[in-house]
Structures are given as C-alpha cells and as structure tokens.
C-alpha positions as CSV (number, residue, x, y, z in Angstrom):
1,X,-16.7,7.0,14.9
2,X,-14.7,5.9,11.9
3,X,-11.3,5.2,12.3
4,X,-8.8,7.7,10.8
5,X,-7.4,5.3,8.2
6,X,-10.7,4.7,6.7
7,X,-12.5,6.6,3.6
8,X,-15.9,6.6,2.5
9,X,-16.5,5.4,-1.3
10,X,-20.1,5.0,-1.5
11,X,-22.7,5.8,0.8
12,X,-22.9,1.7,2.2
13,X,-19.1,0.9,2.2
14,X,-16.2,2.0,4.1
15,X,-13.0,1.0,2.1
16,X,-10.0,0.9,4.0
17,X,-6.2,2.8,2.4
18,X,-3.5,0.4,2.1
19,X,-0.3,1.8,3.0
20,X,2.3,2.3,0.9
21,X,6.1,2.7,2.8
22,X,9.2,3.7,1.0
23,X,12.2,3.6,3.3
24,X,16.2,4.9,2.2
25,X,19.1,6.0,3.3
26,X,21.5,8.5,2.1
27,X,25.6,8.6,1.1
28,X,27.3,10.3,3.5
29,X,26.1,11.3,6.9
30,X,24.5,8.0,8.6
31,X,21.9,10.0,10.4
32,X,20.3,10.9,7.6
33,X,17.5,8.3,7.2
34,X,14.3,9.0,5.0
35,X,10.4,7.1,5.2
36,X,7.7,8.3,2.3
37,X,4.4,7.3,3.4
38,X,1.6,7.3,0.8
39,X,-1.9,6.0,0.6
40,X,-4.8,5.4,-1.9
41,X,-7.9,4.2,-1.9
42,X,-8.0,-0.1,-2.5
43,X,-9.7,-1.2,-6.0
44,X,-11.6,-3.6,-4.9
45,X,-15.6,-4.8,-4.8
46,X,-17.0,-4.6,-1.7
47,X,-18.8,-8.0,-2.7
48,X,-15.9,-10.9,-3.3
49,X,-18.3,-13.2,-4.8
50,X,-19.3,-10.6,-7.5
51,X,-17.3,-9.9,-10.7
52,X,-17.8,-7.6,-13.4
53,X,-17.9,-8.9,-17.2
54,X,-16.0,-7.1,-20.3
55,X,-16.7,-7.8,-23.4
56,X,-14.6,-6.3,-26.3
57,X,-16.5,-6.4,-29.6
C-alpha cells in the first residue's frame, strides 16, 4: 500500500508532497493559536543525474 502522503505523477514514480506549515498567533485572547497546513506536489526529476537543456533562440 502507498503511504497516504504520497501521489502518483507518472505511471513508474511515486513523488512524495513536501509540507508546507504556517503557524500564528492572534492579539488578544492567548488561546487563540492558528496552523495552515498545505501541500503540493515536489518539482523534481525522478532521475538526479538527468537534466533538461533550454535553449532560447
């Protein structure tokens, strides 16, 4: 089974979500105490040795 933090991007590579945690407070009461949690998919090639070339003409 895949774990739940994982998301398929193409059929051979599972690409895991970095987390992304925001964490404040607000003026006032001190019990008031706020975390946004987001996620999205990591940009990056599932092969580190291969790179992808640009040219601009």
């Amino acid at each position: 089974m895949v774990p739940f933090r994982m998301r398929r991007r193409c059929p051979k590579v599972w690409w895991p979500l970095p987390v992304i945690r925001k964490h404040w407070l607000t003026v006032g009461d001190p019990a008031r105490e706020f975390t946004m949690t987001q996620s999205a998919p990591l940009m990056v090639l599932p092969d580190p040795d291969e790179f992808v070339v640009v040219q601009v003409k």
